[in-house]
C-alpha positions in Angstrom: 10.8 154.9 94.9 11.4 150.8 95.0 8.4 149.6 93.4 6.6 146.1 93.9 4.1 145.6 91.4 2.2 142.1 91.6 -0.8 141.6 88.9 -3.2 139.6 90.1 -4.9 137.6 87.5 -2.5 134.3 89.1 -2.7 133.1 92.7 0.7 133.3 94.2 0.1 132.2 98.0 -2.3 131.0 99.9 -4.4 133.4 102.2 -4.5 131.4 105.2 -6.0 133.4 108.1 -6.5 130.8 110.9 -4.6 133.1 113.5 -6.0 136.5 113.5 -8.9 137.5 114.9 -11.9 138.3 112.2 -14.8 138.4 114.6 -15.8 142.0 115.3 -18.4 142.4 118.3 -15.6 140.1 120.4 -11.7 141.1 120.7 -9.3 138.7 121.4 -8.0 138.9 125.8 -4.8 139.3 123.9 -6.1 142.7 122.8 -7.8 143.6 125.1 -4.7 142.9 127.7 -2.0 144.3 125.2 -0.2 147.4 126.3 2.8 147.2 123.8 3.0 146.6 120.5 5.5 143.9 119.9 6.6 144.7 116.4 7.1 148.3 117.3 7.3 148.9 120.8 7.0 152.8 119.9 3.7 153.1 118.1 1.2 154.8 119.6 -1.8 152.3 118.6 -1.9 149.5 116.1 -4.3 148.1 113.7 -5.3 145.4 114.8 -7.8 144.0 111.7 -8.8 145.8 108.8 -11.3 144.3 106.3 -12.7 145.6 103.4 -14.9 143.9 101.0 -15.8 145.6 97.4 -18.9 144.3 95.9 -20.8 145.1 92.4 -25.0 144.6 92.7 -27.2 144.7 90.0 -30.5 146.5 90.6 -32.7 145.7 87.5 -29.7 146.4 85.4 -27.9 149.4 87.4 -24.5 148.4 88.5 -23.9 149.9 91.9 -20.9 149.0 94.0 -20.7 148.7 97.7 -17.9 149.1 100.1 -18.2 147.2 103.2 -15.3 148.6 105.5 -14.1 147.5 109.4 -11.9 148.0 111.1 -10.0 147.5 115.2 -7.6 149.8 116.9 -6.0 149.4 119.5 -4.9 152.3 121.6 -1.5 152.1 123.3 -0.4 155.9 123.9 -2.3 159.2 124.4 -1.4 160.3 121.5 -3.1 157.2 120.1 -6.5 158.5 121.0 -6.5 160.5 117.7 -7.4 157.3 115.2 -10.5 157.6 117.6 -11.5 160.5 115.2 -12.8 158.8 112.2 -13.0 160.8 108.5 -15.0 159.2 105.7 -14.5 161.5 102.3 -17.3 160.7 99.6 -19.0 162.0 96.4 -22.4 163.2 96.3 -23.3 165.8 93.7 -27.1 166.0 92.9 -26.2 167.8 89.3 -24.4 164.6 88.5 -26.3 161.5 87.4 -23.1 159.6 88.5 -22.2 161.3 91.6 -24.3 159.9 94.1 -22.8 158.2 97.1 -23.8 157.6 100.7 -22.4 156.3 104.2 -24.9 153.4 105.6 -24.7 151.4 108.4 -22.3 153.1 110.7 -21.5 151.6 113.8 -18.5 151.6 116.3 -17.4 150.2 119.7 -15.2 151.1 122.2 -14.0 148.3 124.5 -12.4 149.2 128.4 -11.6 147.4 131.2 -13.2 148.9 133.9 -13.0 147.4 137.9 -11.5 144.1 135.8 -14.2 144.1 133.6 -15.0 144.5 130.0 -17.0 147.8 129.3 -18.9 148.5 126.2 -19.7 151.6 124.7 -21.8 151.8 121.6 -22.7 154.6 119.3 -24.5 154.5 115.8 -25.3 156.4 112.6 -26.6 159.5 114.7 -22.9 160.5 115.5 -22.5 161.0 112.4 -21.6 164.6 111.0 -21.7 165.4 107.0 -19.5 168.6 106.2 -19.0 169.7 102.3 -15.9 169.8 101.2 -16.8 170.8 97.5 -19.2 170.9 94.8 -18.4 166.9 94.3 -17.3 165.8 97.7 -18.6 165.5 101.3 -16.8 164.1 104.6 -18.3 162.1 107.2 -16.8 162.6 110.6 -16.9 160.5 113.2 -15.3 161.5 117.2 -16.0 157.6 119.2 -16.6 158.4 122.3 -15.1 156.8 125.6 -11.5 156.2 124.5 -8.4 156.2 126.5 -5.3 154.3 126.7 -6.0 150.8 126.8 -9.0 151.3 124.7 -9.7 148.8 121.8 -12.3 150.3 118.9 -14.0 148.6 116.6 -15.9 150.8 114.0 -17.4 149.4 110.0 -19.6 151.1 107.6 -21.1 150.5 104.2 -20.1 153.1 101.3 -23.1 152.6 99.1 -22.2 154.2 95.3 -23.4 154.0 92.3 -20.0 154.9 90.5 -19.5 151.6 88.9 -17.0 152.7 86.9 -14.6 153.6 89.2 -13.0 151.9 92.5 -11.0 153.2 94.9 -7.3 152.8 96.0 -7.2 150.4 99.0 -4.7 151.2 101.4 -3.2 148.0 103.3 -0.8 150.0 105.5 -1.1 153.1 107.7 1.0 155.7 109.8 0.6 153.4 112.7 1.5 149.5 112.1 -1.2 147.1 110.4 -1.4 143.8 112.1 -3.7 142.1 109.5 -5.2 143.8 106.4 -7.4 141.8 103.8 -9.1 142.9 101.0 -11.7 141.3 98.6 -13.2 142.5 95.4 -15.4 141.3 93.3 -15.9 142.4 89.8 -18.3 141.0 87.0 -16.6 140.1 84.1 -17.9 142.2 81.7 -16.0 145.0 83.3 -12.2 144.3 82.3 -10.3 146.0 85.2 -6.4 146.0 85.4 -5.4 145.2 89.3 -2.7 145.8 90.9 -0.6 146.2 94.1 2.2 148.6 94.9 3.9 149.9 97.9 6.8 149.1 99.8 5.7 145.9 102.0 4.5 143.3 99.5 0.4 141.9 99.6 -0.2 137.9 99.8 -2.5 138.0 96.8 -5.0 135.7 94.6 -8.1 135.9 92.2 -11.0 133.4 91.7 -14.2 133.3 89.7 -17.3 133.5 91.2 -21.1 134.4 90.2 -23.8 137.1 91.2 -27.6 136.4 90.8 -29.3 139.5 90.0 -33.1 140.3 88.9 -34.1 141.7 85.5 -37.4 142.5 87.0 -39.7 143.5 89.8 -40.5 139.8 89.7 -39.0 138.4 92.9 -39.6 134.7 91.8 -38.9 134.8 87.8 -36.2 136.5 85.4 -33.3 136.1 88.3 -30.1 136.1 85.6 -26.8 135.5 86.7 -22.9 136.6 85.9 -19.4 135.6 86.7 -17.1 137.4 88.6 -13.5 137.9 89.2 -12.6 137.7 92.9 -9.6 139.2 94.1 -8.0 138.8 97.4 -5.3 140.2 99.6 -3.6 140.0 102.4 -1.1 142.0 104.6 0.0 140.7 108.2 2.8 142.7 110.2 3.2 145.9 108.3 4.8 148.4 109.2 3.7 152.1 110.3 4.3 154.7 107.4 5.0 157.7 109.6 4.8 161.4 108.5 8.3 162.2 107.5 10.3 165.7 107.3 12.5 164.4 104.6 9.4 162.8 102.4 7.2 165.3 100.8 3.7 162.9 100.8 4.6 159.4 102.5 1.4 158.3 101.5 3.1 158.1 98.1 4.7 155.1 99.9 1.7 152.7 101.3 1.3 150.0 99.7 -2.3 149.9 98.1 -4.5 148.1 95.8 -5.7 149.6 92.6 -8.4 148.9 90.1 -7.9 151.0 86.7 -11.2 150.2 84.3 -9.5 149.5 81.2 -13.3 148.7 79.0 -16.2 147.5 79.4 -17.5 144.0 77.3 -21.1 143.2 76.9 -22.4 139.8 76.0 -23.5 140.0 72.3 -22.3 143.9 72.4 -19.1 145.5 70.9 -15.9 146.0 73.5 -16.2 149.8 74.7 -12.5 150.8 75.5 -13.1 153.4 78.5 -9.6 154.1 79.3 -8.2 157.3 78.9 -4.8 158.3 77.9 -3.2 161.5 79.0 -3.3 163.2 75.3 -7.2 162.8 76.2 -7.0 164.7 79.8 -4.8 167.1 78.1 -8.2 167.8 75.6 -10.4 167.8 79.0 -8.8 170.5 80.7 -8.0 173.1 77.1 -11.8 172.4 76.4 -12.8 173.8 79.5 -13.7 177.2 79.7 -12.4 178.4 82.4 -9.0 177.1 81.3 -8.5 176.3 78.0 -11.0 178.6 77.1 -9.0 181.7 78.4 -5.4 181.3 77.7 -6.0 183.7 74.6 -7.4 185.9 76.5 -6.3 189.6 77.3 -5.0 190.7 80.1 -7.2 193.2 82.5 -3.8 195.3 82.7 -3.1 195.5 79.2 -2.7 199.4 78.8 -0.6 198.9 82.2 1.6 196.6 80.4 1.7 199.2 77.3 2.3 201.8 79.3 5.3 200.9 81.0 6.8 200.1 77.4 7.2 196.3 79.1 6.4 194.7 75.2 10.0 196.7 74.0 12.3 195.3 76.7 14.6 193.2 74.4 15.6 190.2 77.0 13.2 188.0 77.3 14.1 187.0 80.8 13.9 190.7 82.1 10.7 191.0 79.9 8.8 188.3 81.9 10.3 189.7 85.1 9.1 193.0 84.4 5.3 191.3 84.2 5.6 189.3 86.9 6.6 192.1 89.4 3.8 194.1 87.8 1.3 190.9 88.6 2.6 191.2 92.3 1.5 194.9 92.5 -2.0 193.7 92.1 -2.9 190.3 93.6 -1.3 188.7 96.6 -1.4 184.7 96.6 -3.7 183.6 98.9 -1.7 180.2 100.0 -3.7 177.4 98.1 -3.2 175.7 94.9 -6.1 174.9 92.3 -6.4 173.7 88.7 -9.1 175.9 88.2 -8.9 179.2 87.7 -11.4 181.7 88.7 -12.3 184.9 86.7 -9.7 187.2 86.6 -12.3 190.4 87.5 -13.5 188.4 90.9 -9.6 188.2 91.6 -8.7 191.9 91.2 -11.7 192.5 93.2 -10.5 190.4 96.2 -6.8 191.2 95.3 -5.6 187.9 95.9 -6.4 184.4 94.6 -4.7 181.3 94.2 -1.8 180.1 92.4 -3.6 179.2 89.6 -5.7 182.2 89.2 -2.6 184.4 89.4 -0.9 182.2 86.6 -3.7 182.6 84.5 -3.2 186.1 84.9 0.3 185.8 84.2 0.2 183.4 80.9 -2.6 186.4 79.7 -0.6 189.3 80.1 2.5 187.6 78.7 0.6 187.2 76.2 -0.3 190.9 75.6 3.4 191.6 75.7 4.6 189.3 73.1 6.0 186.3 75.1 4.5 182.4 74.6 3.3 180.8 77.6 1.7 177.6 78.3 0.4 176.1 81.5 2.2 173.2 83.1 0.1 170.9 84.9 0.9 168.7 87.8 0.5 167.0 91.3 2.3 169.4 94.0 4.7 167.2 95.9 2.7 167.5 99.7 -0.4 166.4 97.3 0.8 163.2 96.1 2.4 161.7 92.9 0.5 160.9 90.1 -0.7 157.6 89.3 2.2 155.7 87.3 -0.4 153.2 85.3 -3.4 155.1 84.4 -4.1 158.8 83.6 -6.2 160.8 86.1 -7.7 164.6 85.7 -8.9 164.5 89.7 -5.3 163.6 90.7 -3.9 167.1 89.2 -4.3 170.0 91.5 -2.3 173.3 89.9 -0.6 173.8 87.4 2.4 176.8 86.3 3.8 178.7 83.6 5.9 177.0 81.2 7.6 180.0 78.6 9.6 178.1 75.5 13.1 179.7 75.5 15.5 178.5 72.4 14.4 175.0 72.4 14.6 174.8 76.7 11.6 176.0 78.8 12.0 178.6 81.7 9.2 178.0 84.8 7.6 180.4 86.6 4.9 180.2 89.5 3.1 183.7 90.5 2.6 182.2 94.3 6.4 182.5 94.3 7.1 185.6 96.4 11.2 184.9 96.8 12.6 182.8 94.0 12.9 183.7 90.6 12.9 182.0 86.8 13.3 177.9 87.4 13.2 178.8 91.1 10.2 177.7 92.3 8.8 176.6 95.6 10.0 173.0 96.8 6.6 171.3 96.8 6.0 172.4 92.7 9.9 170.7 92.1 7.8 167.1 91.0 9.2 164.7 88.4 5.7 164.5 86.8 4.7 168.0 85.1 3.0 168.1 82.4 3.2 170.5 79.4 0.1 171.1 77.6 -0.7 173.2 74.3 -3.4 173.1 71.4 -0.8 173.2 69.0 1.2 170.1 70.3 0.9 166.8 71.7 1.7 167.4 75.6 4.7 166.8 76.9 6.4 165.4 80.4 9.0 167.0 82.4 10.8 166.7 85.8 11.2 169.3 87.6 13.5 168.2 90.1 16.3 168.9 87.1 15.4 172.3 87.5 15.7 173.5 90.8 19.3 173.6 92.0 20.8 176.1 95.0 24.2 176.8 95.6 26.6 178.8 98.2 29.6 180.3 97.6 31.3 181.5 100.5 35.0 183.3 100.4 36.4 184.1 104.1 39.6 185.7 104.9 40.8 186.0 108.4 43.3 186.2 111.0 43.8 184.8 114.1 44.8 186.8 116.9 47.3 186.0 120.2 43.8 186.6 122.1 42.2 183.5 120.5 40.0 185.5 118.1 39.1 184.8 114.9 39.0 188.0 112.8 38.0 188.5 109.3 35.7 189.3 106.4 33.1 186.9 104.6 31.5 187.6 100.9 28.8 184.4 100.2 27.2 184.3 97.0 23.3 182.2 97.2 22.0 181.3 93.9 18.7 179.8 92.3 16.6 178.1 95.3 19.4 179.2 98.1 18.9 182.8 97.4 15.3 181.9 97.6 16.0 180.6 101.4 18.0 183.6 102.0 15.5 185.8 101.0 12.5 184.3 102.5 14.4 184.3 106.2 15.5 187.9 105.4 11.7 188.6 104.9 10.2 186.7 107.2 12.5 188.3 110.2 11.0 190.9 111.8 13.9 193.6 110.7 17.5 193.6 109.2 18.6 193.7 112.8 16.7 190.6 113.8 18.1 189.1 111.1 21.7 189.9 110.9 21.7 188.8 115.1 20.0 185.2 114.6 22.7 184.5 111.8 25.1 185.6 114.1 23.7 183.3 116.4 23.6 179.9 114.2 27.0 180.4 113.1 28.2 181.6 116.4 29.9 184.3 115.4 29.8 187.8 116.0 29.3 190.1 113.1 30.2 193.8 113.4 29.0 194.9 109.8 26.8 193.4 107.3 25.8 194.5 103.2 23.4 193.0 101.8 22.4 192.9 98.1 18.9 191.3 96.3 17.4 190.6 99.6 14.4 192.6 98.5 14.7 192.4 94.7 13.5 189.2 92.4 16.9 188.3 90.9 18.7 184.8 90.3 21.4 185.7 93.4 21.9 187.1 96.5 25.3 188.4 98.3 26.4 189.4 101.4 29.3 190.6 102.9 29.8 190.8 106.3 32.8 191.5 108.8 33.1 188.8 112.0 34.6 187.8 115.0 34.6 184.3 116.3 36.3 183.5 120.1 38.4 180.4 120.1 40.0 179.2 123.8 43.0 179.8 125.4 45.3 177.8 127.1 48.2 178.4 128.3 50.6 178.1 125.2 47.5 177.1 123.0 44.7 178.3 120.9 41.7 175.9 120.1 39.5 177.5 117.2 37.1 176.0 114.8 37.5 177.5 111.7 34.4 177.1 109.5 32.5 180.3 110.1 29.4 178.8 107.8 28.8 175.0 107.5 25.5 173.7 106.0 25.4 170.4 108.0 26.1 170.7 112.2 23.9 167.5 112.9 23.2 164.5 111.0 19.3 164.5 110.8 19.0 160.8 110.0 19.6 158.7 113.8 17.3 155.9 112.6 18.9 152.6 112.3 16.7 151.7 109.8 14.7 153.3 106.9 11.8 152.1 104.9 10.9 155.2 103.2 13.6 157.0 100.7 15.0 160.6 101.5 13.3 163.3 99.7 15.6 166.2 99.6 13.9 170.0 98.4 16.3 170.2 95.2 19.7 169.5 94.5 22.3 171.7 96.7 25.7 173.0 96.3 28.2 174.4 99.2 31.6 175.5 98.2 33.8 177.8 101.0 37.0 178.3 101.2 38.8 179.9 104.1 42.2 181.6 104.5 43.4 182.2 107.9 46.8 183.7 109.1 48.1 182.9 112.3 49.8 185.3 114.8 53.0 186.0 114.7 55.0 183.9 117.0 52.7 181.4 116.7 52.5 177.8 114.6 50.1 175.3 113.6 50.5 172.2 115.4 47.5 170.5 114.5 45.1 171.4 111.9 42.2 168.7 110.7 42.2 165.7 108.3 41.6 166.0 105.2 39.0 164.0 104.1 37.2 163.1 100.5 33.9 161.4 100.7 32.1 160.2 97.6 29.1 157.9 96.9 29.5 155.3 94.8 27.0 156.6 92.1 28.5 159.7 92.7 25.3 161.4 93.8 26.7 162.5 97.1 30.3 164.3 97.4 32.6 166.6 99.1 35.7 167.0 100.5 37.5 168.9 103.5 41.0 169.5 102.9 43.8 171.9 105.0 46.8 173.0 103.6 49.5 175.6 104.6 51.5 177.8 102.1 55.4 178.2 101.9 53.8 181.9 104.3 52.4 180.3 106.5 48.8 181.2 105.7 45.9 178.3 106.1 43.7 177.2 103.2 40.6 175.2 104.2 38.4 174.2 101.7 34.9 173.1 102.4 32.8 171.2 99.6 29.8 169.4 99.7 27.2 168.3 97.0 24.1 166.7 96.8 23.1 165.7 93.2 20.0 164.3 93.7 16.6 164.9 95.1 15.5 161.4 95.9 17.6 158.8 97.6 16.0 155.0 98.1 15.6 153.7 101.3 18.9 150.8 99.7 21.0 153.9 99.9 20.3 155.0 103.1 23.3 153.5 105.4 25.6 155.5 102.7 23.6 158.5 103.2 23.6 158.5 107.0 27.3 157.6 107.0 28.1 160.7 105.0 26.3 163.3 106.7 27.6 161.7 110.0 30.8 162.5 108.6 30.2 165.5 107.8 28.9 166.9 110.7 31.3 165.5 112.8 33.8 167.0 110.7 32.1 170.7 110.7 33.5 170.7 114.3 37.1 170.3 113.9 39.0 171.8 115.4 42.0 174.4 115.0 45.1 173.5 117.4 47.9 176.4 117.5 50.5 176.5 119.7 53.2 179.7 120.9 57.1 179.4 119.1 59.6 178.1 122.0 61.8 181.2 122.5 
């Protein structure tokens, strides 16, 4: 990820804002008569002005902050009726002295042109809905009413908190373009905050001082005290829409956003109070908890199971946790969500399924009861979000799995994990931020995206026949996360027929006979062998065949001129296949493809397709292709899209054969 960090304790350009638009209640006839998007004529609506303004009051010394949001859309596609639907998330927990927060103010306009006039329609607080989310948060919902294509809406709000310790992220761009974004905060000083942009699309940015007046009693007219202030501005103008992405796990990871980490808090006349954390203190957080730390000692509610089954005596230890892990799976299903928390293992049984991190609880405890070490690894999944990169955060983690030291290396496992095996894990756990953490040592960091590697190995011999028909036998070898893929579509088809007849179908071959082994077991690999016929034309004197019965790129998925987000791959990837064909008798090659070696310059990206004939006649194709990393920056990207162009023009070469003259 490119990363633009700007502090912001120095101005660095002036925040002129003479040409937009700030007066909400009257949009511009420029947007009220704009139909297209200039800056992207493909967006489905724009933001046209989003302020937000981030104030501290004191209420007879109670720091409360309020945020003072608004914002206009305009809508330019059907689709673009959607931002019409407004979501506010905020805390209120009554049980928590410093968890009370509340949506005031709400109002919203929708702007038409109706008969060539300008239509209003207003609607206030009472469309409000509340929903719980959790014990901590609520949403506020919002559906404006009256909105079409064409439509302009204007909506602001007041988030009224009295968290003062903590401010949110501010996010300047969006999955639809931002016009203009500013944002002001204003902090008294005795708070020492640490403020920063980052993102993609750099913020115009400044700070000032200022004061507040505040009263130190009921007094309205006496004992008004004041305090200075930090102001911080910024602004954004023609950013660009961060879109939801199929090769970018959480593109929100990518808008560029203001932050405000409390660093400590300095009292006039008082000692400095540090308030920042450090990770080695949310590593104590979560083991003093009880429903974490507190159990990972604990045995396991399938302890004589475990005993029975003379699991503990197995002498391997990766066949040892395998053994408990299919025996977990006999008992509790996942349910589909991730959670830090665990909940009691008894309630689980009960239900017979829970999440991943109840099931991993389960796991680390009955491990435990065998003889093996476990210790939870905790992170952000991938689809949640990366982790802050400047300041530690316990409400930012969302699971965690099993870490089990091996010889100095550590093997992973997560109990969701219906397909893979050990260090094959589902893509969205594969994050560069993991966490280890253990009483008995300091925690620790690891990537994950090392781990997680597939490969294919696939060996064809064939022969090609007078009639134009490719004939042979194929053995392919999947290991780590491919023989995960292999066996999740296996599963997920709706029988071995099913499944044999849609491979058939994306490899456009026919295949007479398939044997497949591991499909249904957990184990590292997967094989199958299978016999095929693919049907090459004939004309005349000539055979055209493509001879790659199994290519992992057809089509190059990245069209885009352009990119401003990098390319998340699941893990790293490994194809190797080599084909050996012999021609008919009475026939000769007379063209056969390029050969072709394609590296990156960092070496991150290669392959090769090479043809060669033997002193008998027999083809050898070989057919390589390697990715060696997971992330690829948005810099890269031409190289990127020029390989797998490359590639997948090459996958349909094409075989040219011709009949000996007599």
């Amino acid at each position: 990820m490119k990363k633009l960090i700007i502090t912001l304790f120095v101005a660095v350009i002036g925040l002129s804002v003479q040409a937009q638009n700030l007066k909400f209640g009257k949009p511009s006839n420029e947007e009220i008569d704009m139909t297209v998007y200039e800056k992207d004529p493909e967006a489905s609506a724009v933001v046209l002005c989003h302020l937000t303004t981030v104030k501290y009051q004191v209420d007879f010394l109670n720091y409360l902050v309020d945020y003072d949001v608004k914002k206009r859309i305009k809508v330019l596609k059907e689709e673009g009726r959607e931002y019409a639907n407004i979501t506010i998330p905020y805390i209120y927990n009554p049980e928590d002295e410093y968890g009370l927060e509340q949506i005031e103010d709400f109002k919203a306009t929708v702007y038409n042109v109706e008969n060539g006039k300008v239509v209003k329609t207003k609607i206030g607080k009472e469309r409000v809905f509340t929903e719980r989310i959790n014990e901590d948060y609520m949403v506020a919902k919002v559906a404006i009413p009256q909105v079409k294509v064409g439509s302009v809406i204007e909506y602001e709000y007041r988030l009224h908190s009295n968290i003062f310790f903590h401010i949110y992220d501010w996010n300047a761009t969006d999955e639809i373009p931002v016009a203009f974004a500013k944002y002001e905060l204003t902090i008294p000083v005795i708070f020492i905050y640490n403020v920063e942009t980052t993102g993609l699309q750099p913020l115009a940015s400044q700070v000032k001082q200022g004061t507040i007046q505040f009263k130190t009693s009921t007094n309205d007219l006496q004992n008004l005290s004041s305090c200075h202030t930090n102001i911080y501005t910024c602004v954004g103008r023609d950013l660009q829409a961060v879109k939801k992405d199929r090769f970018v796990w959480n593109e929100k990871d990518y808008y560029t956003k203001v932050t405000a980490e409390l660093k400590g808090i300095n009292i006039p006349n008082g000692p400095y109070q540090e308030v920042r954390k450090t990770w080695d203190q949310v590593d104590d957080v979560i083991l003093s908890h009880s429903d974490f730390g507190g159990r990972l000692n604990n045995h396991s509610k399938f302890r004589d199971e475990l005993e029975a089954n003379g699991i503990a005596e197995i002498s391997s230890l990766q066949q040892k946790v395998m053994a408990v892990y299919k025996l977990l799976k006999q008992k509790v299903a996942w349910n589909g969500q991730y959670e830090l928390l665990p909940r009691s293992a008894s309630e689980v049984i009960k239900k017979g399924n829970g999440s991943n991190a109840d099931l991993n609880m389960m796991l680390i405890n009955m491990l435990g009861d065998v003889g093996v070490k476990a210790v939870p690894v905790v992170m952000s999944t991938r689809s949640h979000g990366r982790l802050p990169q400047t300041y530690p955060s316990l409400h930012k983690l969302n699971t965690f799995i099993v870490g089990i030291p091996n010889n100095g290396t550590m093997l992973y496992l997560d109990a969701s994990c219906t397909d893979g095996y050990l260090n094959v894990l589902p893509a969205n756990l594969y994050t560069d931020q993991a966490r280890i953490i253990q009483k008995s040592a300091k925690g620790k960091w690891e990537n994950l995206q090392k781990v997680g590697e597939g490969k294919t190995l696939v060996n064809i011999k064939a022969i090609l026949t007078a009639e134009g028909e490719m004939k042979g036998t194929a053995s392919v070898l999947y290991t780590g996360n491919m023989a995960a893929e292999e066996r999740k579509a296996f599963r997920t088809a709706s029988d071995s027929i099913a499944f044999v007849t849609d491979k058939a179908r994306q490899n456009n071959i026919e295949i007479t006979d398939c044997e497949m082994t591991d499909h249904r077991d957990m184990a590292p690999t997967l094989k199958e062998e299978y016999t095929f016929i693919r049907h090459g034309d004939v004309t005349g004197d000539h055979i055209y065949i493509n001879p790659y019965p199994e290519v992992p790129i057809t089509n190059n998925p990245f069209l885009e001129a352009d990119r401003l987000l990098p390319v998340e791959f699941p893990f790293k990837q490994m194809f190797n296949m080599t084909v050996r064909l012999r021609l008919p008798e009475g026939w000769e090659l007379e063209e056969m493809p390029k050969n072709s070696i394609i590296t990156a310059k960092d070496k991150s990206i290669s392959g090769d397709l090479l043809c060669d004939q033997d002193e008998s006649g027999e083809l050898v194709l070989q057919y390589r292709f390697r990715l060696n990393n997971v992330v690829y920056t948005n810099e890269e990207y031409d190289t990127l899209k020029q390989l797998f162009e490359l590639f997948a023009i090459r996958s349909k070469d094409m075989l040219v054969v011709k009949k000996k003259s007599k």
